[in-house]
RODRENRO-802443 format. One record per residue (C-alpha): residue in one letter; chain; x, y, z. Coordinates in pm, whole numbers. Example, Ala and Ser with C-alpha at 12.3 -4.5 7.8 and 13.67 -1.06 7.14 Angstrom:
REM RODRENRO-802443
aa A, ch A, xx 1230, yy -450, zz 780
aa S, ch A, xx 1367, yy -106, zz 714
END
This chain:
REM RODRENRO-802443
aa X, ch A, xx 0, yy 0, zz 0
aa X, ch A, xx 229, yy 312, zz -85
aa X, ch A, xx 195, yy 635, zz 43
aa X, ch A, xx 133, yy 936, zz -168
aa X, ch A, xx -49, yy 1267, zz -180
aa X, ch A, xx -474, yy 1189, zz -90
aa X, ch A, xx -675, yy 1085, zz -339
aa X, ch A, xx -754, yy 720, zz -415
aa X, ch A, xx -683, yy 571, zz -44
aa X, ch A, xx -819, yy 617, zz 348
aa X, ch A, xx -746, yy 835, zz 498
aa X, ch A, xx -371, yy 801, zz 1737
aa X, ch A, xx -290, yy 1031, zz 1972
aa X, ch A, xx -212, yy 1277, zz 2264
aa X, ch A, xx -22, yy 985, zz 2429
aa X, ch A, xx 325, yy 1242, zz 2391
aa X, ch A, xx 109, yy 1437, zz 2700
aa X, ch A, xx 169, yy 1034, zz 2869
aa X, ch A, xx 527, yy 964, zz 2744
aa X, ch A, xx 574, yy 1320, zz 2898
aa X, ch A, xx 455, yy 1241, zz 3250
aa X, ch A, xx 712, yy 936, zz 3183
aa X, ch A, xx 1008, yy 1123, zz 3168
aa X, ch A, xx 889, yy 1295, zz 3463
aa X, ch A, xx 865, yy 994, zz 3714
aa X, ch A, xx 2109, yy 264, zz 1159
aa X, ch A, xx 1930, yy 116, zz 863
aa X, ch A, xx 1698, yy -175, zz 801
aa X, ch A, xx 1438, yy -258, zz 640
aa X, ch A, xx 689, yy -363, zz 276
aa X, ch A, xx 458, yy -74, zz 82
aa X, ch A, xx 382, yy 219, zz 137
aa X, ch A, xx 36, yy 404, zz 226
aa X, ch A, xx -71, yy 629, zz -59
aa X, ch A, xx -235, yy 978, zz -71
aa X, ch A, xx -310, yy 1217, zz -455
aa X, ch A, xx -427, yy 1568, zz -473
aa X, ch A, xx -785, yy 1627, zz -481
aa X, ch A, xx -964, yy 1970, zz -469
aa X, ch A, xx -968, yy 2260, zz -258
aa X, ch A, xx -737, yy 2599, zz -281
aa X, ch A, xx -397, yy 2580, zz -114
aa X, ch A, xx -420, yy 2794, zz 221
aa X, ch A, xx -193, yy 3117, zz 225
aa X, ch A, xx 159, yy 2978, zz 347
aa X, ch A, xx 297, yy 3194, zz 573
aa X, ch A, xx 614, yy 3367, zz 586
aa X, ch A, xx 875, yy 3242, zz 769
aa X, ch A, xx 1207, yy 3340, zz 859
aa X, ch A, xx 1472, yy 3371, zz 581
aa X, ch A, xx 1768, yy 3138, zz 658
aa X, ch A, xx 2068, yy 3285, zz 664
aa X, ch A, xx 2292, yy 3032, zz 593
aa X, ch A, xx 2051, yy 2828, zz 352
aa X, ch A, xx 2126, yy 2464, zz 244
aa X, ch A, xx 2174, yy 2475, zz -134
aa X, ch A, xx 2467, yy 2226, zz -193
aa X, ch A, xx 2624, yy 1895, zz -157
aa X, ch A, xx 2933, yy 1943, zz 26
aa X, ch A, xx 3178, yy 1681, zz 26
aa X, ch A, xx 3190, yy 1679, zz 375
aa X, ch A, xx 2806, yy 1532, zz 421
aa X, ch A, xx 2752, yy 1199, zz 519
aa X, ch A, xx 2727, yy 971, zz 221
aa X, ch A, xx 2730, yy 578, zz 170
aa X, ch A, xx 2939, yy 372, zz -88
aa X, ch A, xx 2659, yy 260, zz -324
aa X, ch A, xx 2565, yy 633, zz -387
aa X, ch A, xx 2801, yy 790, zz -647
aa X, ch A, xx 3003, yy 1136, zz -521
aa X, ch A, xx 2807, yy 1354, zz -827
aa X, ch A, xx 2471, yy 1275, zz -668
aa X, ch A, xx 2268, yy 1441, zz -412
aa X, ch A, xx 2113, yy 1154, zz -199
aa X, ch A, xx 1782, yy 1259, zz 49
aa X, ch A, xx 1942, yy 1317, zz 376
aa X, ch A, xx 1722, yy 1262, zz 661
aa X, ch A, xx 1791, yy 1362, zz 955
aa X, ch A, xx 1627, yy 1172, zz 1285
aa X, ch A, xx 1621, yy 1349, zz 1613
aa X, ch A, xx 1468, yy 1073, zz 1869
aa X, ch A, xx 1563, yy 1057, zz 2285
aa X, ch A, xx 1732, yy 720, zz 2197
aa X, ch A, xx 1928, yy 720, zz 2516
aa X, ch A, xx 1660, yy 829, zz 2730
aa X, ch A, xx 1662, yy 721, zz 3097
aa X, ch A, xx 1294, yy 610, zz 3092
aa X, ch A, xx 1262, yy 271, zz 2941
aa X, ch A, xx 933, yy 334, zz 2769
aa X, ch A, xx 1045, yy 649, zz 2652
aa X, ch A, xx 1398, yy 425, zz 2475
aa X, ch A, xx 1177, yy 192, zz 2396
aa X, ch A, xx 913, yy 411, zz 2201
aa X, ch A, xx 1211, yy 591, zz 2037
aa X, ch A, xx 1382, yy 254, zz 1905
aa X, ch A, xx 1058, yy 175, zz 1819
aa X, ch A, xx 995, yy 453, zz 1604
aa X, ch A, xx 1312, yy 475, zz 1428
aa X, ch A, xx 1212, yy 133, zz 1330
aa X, ch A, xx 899, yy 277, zz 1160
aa X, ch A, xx 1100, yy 554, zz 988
aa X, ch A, xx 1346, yy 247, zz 820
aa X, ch A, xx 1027, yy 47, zz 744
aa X, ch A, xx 892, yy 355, zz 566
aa X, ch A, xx 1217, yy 447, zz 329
aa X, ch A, xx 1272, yy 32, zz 264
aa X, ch A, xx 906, yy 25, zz 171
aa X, ch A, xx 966, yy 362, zz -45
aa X, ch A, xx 1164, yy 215, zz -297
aa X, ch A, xx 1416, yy 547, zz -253
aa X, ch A, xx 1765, yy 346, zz -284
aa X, ch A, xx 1950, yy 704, zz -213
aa X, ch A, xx 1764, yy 820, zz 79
aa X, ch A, xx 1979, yy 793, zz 410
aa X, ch A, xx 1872, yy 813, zz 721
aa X, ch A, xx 2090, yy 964, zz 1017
aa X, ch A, xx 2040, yy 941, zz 1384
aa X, ch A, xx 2124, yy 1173, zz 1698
aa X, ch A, xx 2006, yy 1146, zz 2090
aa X, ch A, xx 1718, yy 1413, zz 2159
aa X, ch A, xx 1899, yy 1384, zz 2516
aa X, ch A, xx 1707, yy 1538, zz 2850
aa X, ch A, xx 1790, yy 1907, zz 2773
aa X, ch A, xx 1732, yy 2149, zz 2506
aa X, ch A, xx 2108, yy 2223, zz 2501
aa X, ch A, xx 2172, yy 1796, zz 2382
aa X, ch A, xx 1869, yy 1891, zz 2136
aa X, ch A, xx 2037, yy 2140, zz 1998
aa X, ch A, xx 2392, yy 1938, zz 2006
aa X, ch A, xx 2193, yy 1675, zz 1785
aa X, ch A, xx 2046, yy 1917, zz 1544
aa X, ch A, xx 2362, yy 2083, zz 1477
aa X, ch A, xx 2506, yy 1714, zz 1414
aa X, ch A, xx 2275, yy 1713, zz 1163
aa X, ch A, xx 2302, yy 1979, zz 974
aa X, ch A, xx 2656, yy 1951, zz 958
aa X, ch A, xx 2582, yy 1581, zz 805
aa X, ch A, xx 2394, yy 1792, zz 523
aa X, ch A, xx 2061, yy 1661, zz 675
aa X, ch A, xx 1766, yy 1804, zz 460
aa X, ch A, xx 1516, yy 1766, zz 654
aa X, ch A, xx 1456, yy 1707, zz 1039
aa X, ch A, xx 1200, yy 1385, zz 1159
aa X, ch A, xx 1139, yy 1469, zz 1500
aa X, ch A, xx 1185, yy 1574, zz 1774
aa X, ch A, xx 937, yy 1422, zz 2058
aa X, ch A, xx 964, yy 1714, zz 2299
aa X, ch A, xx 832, yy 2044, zz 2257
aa X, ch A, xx 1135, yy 2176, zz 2495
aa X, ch A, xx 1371, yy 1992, zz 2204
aa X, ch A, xx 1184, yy 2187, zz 1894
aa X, ch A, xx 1205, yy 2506, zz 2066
aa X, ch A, xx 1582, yy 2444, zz 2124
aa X, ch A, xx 1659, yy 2336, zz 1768
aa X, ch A, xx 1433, yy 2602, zz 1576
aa X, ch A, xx 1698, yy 2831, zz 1563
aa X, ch A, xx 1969, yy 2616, zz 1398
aa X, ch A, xx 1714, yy 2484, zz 1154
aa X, ch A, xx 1546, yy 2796, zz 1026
aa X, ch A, xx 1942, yy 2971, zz 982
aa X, ch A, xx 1951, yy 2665, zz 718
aa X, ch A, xx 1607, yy 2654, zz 581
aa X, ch A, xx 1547, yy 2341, zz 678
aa X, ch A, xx 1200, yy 2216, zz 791
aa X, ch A, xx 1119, yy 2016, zz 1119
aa X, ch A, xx 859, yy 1720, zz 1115
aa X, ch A, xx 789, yy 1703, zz 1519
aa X, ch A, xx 598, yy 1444, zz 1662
aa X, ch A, xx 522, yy 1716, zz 1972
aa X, ch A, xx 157, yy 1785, zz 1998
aa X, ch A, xx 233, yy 2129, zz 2185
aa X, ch A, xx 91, yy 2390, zz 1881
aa X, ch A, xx 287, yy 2665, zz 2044
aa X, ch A, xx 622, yy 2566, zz 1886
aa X, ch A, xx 470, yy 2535, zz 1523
aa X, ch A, xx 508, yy 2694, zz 1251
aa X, ch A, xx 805, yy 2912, zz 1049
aa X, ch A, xx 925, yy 2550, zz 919
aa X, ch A, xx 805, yy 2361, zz 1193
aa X, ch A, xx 532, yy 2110, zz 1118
aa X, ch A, xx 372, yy 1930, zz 1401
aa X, ch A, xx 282, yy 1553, zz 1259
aa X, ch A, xx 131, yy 1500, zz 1603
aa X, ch A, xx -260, yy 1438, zz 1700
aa X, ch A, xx -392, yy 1727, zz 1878
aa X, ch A, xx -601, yy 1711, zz 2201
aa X, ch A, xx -809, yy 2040, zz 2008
aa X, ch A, xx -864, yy 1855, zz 1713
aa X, ch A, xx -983, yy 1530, zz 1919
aa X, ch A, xx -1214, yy 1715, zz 2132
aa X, ch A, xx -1386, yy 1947, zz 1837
aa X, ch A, xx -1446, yy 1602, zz 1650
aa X, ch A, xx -1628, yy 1473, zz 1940
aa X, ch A, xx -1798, yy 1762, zz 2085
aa X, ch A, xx -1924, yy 1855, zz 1740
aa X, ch A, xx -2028, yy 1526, zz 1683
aa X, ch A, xx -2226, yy 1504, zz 2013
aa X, ch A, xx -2358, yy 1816, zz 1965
aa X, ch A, xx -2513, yy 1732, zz 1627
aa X, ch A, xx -2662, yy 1470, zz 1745
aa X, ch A, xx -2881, yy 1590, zz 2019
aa X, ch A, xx -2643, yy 1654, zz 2302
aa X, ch A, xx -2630, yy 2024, zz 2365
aa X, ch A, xx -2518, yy 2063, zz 2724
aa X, ch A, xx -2217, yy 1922, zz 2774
aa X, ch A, xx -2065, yy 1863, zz 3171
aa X, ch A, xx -1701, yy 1773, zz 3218
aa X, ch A, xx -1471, yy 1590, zz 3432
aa X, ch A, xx -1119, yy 1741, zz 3339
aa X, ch A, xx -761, yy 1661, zz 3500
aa X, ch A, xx -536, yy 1913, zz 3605
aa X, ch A, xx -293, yy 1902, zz 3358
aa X, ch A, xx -182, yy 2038, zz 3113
aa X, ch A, xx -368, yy 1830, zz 2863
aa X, ch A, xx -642, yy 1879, zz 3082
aa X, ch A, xx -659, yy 2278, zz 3003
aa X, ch A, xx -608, yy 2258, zz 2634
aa X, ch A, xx -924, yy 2008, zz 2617
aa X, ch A, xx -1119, yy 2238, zz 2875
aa X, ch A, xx -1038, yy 2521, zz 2609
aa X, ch A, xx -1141, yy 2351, zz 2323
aa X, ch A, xx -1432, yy 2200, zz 2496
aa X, ch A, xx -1535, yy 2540, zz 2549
aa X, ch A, xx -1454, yy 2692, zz 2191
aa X, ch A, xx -1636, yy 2411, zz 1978
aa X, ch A, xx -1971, yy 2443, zz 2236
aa X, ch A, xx -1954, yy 2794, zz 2183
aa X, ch A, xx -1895, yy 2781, zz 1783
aa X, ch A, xx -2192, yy 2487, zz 1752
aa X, ch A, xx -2446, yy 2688, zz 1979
aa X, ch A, xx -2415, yy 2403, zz 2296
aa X, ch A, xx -2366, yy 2496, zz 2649
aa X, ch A, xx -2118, yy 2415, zz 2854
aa X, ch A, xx -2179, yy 2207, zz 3202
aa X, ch A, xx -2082, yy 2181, zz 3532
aa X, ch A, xx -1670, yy 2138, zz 3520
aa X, ch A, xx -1504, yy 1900, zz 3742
aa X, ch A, xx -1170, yy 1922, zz 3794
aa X, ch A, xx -880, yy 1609, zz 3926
aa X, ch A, xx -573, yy 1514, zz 4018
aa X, ch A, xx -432, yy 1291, zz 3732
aa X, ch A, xx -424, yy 998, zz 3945
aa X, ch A, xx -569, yy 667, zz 4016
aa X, ch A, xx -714, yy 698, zz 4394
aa X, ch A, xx -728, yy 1125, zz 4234
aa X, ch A, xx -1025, yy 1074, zz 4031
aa X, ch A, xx -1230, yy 875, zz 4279
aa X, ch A, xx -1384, yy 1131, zz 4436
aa X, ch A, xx -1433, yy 1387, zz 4159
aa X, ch A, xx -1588, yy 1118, zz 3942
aa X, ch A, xx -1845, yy 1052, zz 4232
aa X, ch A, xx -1971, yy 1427, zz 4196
aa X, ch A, xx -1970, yy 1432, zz 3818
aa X, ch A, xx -2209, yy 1191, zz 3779
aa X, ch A, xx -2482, yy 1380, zz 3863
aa X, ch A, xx -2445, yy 1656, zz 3616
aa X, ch A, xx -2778, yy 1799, zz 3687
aa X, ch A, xx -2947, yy 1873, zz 3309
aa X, ch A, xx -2623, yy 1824, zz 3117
aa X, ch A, xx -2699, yy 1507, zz 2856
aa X, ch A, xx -2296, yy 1487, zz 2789
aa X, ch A, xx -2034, yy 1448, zz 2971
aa X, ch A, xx -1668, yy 1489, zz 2817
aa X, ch A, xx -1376, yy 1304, zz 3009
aa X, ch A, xx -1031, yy 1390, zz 2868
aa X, ch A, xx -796, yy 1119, zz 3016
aa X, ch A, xx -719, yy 777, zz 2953
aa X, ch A, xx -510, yy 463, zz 3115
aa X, ch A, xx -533, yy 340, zz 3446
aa X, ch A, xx -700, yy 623, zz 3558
aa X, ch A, xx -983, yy 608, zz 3354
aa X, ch A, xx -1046, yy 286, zz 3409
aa X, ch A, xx -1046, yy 373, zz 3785
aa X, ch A, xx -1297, yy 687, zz 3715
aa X, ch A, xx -1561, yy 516, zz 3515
aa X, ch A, xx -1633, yy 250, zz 3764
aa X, ch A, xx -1672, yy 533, zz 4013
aa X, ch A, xx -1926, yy 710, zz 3788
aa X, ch A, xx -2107, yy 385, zz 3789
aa X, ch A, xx -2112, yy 353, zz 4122
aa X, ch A, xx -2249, yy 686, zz 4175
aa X, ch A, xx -2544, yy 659, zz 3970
aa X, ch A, xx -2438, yy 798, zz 3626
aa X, ch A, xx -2782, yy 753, zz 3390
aa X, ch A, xx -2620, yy 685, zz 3070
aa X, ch A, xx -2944, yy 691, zz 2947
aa X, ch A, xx -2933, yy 1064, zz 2981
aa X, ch A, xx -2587, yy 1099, zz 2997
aa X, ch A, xx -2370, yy 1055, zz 2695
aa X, ch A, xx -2031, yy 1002, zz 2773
aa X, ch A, xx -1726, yy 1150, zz 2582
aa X, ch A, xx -1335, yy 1097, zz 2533
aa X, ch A, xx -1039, yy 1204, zz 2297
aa X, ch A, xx -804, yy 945, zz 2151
aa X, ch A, xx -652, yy 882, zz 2523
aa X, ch A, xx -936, yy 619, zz 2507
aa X, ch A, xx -794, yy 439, zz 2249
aa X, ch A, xx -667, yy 126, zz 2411
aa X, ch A, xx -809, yy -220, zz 2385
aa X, ch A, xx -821, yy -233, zz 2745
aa X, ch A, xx -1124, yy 13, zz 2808
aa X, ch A, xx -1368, yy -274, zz 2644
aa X, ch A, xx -1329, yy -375, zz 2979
aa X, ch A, xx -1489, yy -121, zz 3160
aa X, ch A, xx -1871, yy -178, zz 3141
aa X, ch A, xx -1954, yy 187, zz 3225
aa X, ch A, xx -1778, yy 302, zz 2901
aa X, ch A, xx -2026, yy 70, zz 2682
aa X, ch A, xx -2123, yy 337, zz 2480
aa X, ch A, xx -1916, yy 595, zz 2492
aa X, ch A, xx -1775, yy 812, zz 2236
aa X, ch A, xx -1447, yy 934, zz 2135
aa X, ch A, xx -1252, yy 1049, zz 1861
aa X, ch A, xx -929, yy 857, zz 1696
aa X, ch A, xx -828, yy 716, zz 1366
aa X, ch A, xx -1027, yy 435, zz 1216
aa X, ch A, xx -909, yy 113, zz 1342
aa X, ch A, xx -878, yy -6, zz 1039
aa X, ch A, xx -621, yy 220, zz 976
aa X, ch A, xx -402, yy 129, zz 1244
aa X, ch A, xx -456, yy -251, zz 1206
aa X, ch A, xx -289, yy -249, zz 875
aa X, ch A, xx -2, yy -36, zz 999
aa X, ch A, xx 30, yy -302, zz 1347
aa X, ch A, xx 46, yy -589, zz 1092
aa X, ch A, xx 296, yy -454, zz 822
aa X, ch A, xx 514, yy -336, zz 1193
aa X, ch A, xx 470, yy -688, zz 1297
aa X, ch A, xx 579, yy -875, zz 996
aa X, ch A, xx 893, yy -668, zz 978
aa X, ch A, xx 976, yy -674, zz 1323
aa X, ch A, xx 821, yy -943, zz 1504
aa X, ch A, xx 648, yy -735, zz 1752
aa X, ch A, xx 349, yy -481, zz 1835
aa X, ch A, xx 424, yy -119, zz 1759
aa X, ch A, xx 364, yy 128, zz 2018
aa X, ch A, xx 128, yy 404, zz 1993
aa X, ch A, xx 317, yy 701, zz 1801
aa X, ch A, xx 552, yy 453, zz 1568
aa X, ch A, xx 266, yy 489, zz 1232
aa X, ch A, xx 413, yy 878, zz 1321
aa X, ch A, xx 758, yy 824, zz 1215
aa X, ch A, xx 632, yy 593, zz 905
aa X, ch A, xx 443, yy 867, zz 774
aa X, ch A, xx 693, yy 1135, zz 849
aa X, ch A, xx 970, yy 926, zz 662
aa X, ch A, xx 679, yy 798, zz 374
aa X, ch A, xx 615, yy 1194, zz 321
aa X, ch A, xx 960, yy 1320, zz 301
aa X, ch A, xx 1005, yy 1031, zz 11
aa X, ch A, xx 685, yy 1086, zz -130
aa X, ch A, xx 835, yy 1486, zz -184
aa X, ch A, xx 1150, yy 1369, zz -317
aa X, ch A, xx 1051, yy 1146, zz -571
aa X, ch A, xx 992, yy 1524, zz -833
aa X, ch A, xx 1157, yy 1737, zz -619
aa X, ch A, xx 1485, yy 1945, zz -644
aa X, ch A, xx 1785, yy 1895, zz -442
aa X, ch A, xx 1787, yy 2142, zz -190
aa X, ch A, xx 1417, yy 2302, zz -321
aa X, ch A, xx 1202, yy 1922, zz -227
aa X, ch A, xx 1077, yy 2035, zz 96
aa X, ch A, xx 923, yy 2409, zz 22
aa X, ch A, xx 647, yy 2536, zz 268
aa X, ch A, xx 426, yy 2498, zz -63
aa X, ch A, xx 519, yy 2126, zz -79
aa X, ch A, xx 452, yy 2024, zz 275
aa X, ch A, xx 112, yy 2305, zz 281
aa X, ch A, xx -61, yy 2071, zz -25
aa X, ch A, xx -380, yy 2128, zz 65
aa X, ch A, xx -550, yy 1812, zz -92
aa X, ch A, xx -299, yy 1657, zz 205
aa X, ch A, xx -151, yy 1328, zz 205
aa X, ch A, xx -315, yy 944, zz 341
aa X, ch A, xx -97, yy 795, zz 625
aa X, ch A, xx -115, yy 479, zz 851
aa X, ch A, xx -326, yy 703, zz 1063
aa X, ch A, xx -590, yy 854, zz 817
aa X, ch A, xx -596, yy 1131, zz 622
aa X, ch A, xx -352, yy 1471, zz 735
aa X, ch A, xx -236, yy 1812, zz 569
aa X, ch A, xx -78, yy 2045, zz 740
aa X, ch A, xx -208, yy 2381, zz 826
aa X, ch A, xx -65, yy 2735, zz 734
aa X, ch A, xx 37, yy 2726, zz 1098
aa X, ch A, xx 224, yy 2399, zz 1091
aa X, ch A, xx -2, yy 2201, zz 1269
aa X, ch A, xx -194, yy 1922, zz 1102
aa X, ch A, xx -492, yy 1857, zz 1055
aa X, ch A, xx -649, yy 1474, zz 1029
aa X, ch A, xx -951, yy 1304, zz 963
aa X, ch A, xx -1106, yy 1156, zz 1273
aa X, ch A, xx -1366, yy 865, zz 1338
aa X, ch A, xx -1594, yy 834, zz 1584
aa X, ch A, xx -1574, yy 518, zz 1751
aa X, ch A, xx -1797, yy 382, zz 2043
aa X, ch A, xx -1708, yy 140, zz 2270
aa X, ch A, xx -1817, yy -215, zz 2350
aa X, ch A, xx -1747, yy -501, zz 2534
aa X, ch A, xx -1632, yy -637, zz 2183
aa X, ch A, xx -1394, yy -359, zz 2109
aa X, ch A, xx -1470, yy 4, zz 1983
aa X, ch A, xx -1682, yy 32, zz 1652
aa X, ch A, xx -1720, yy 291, zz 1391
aa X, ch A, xx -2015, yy 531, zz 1473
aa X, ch A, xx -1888, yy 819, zz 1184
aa X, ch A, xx -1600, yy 689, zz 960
aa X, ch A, xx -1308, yy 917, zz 933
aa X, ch A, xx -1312, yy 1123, zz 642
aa X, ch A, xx -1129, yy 1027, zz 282
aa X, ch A, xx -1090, yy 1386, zz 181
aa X, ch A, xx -1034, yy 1722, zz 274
aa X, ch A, xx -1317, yy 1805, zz -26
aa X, ch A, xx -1613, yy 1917, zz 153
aa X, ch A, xx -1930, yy 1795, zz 1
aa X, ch A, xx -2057, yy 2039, zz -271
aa X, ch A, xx -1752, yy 2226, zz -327
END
C-alpha cells in the first residue's frame, strides 16, 4: 500500500502528553500508504524566517554511503529521537519509532535516501547538540523531535539553514516558520467529538477534566467548539491525574444535573479507575452521553462496562490494524502508539523527493498541499500554521472492542464544493 499525496486511499494520539509524564517519574528494512491531490485551494503559506545560511549544496563533507556515487545528491534525513533516554518506555518508544521511519524508506523504494540518527537527550542544550550534528551531516530535513522543549531548542539552527522540522510534539505553540507538528492534537480530538455530540442531540455538555496540562487545552477547546456549535457548557469537574485522584471527583460528576454529555479527557489506568466510580455513583447513561479524545484508544477500556457506549474520537481502526500488521511482519512485535508517526513522516519526506529538487524538495508549498496526504493514521495536511490537521472517526465502545459510529473522512473536499 504506498503512500502518496490523498486521493484514491483512506485516509492516534495525545499519548506524547503520557510519554511526557514518563520522563517525569542505523538502517533496516513492505509498501507504502498512498495519498493524490484532490480539490480545494492551497491555504496562504505563511512567511517564515529567511535562513541565513541556507542549504543549497552537496558538500563533500556530508555523510554519504558507498553505493551512492560522489556527483549525486542523496535525500538526507535527519532523525532526532531521545534514543538514550533514561525512561525505558520512553527508549523503547524511540527505538521503536526509528524502526517505523526504516520500514517507511525500505518500503519507499528510494535506494538514495539515508537516514541519520542523533540522541534528543534530556535538555534542550543535547537537542540542539543533535540538530547541529545534523546539519553539519547535510541533513535536509529534520524527523522529530518528541519534545516540545527539544523543537524550541533546535528552531533556531534549523530555520538559519532553511530546513523544515517534522515534530511528533503535539504542543501547537512551537509550530510553525518551518516547523510542522505531525502530532494528533487534544483540540482537534475534542472538536471532533464535541461537534459530533452536539449534532446529534447533546447540547449541554458537563465535564470531568484533570489538572494538567492536557487537561486545560481540552477544557479550552471544549469550550470553543460548544460555543462555535451553539451548545452549552456544564458543570466542570476538575482532578488530580491519578488513580485513587479521580475517585472522588468522578463521584460528583455523575450527577451533572441537566447536562446530557459528559466529556472526560484522560485515559489509562486512571480512567479505568474513574468510570467505575461514575457507575457507582449513579451515572444515567441513558441521559448521559459520555465522551473521550483518543486517550481512550486502548483495547483495554472494552473492559470497563460503564464506558459501553461511549464516544471518542481517533483514527479508524482499520487504519491502524494495517499499519500493526505490516510493523509486525517486519519486526516481530506490536508497535507502540506514536511509531505509524515516524512511518508517515519518513513515507512523506520520500513521497516529496521522488519530483523534487535537491535542496528546493521540501518548500512550505510542498509540505502546505492542501488536498494533504493518506498515512497509517488517516488522512492529514498540514495547516498554514504547521499544525496538522487529520480526519477523525468516531468510535464507540463495547465489550467487543470500539466500533465505527462516523467513519473518518477520505478527503479534505467538503461535500458540494
Amino acid at each position: 500500500m504506498p503512500f502518496a499525496s490523498l486521493s484514491t486511499t483512506r485516509p492516534k494520539r495525545a499519548c506524547l502528553f503520557a510519554i511526557a509524564a514518563l520522563a517525569a517519574i542505523a538502517l533496516s528494512g513492505c509498501a507504502t500508504q498512498t495519498a493524490t491531490p484532490v480539490g480545494p485551494q492551497a491555504p496562504a503559506v505563511a512567511p517564515g524566517t529567511q535562513p541565513g545560511h541556507p542549504l543549497t549544496e552537496n558538500k563533500p563533507t556530508f555523510l554519504n554511503l558507498p553505493n551512492i556515487p560522489t556527483d549525486h545528491t542523496p535525500v538526507r534525513v535527519g532523525v532526532i529521537l531521545p534514543f538514550n533516554s533514561g525512561t525505558p518506555a520512553v527508549k523503547a518508544l524511540a527505538a521503536a519509532m526509528l524502526k517505523s521511519a526504516q520500514l517507511a524508506m525500505y518500503d519507499s523504494g528510494n535506494k538514495d535516501m539515508i537516514i541519520m540518527t542523533a540522541d534528543e537527550g534530556a535538555t534542550a542544550e543535547s537537542a540542539a547538540a543533535a540538530a547541529v550534528h545534523l546539519l553539519e551531516q547535510g541533513a535536509e530535513i529534520i524527523v522529530g523531535p518528541l519534545y516540545a522543549q527539544s523543537v524550541r531548542a533546535i528552531a533556531a539552527e534549523t530555520r538559519d539553514r532553511g530546513v523544515p522540522v517534522l515534530s511528533f510534539s503535539t504542543d501547537r505553540s512551537v509550530a510553525g516558520d518551518g516547523i510542522y507538528l505531525l502530532g494528533f492534537l487534544p483540540e482537534a480530538e475534542t472538536d471532533r467529538v464535541v461537534s459530533y455530540a452536539i449534532a446529534h442531540g447533546h447540547h449541554k455538555i458537563a465535564a470531568l477534566v484533570p489538572s494538567t496540562a492536557y487537561g486545560d487545552v481540552t477544557l479550552g477547546a471544549l469550550r470553543d467548539t460548544v460555543k462555535a456549535d451553539n451548545g452549552e457548557v456544564g458543570d466542570v469537574v476538575r482532578f488530580p491525574a491519578t488513580v485513587d485522584g479521580i475517585i472522588a471527583p468522578a463521584t460528583q460528576a455523575a450527577h451533572p444535573g441537566d447536562a446530557d454529555a459528559l466529556f472526560l479527557p484522560q485515559g489509562g489506568a486512571i480512567l479505568r479507575a474513574g468510570a467505575p466510580a461514575l457507575g457507582t455513583a449513579g451515572l444515567n447513561k441513558d441521559k448521559v452521553k459520555l465522551l473521550g479524545t483518543g486517550q481512550w484508544n486502548e483495547a483495554a477500556n472494552s473492559e470497563a462496562p460503564t464506558l459501553y457506549g461511549a464516544w471518542f474520537a481517533a483514527p479508524d481502526p482499520k487504519d491502524d490494524a494495517r499499519f500493526a500488521d505490516k510493523y509486525r511482519g517486519a519486526f516481530g512485535s506490536n508497535p507502540p502508539p506514536l511509531a505509524g508517526l515516524a512511518y508517515d513522516a519518513v513515507s512523506l519526506v520520500a513521497k516529496l523527493a521522488e519530483k523534487g529538487e535537491p535542496y528546493k524538495r521540501f518548500t512550505r508549498q510542498a509540505l502546505a498541499d492542501p488536498n494533504g496526504f493518506a498515512g497509517v493514521d488517516g488522512i492529514f495536511r498540514f495547516s498554514s500554521d504547521g499544525t496538522a490537521e487529520r480526519g477523525l472517526a468516531i468510535l464507540s465502545v463495547g465489550a467487543d472492542g470500539f466500533h465505527v459510529e462516523d467513519p473518518a473522512p477520505t478527503t479534505f473536499v467538503k461535500p458540494g464544493s
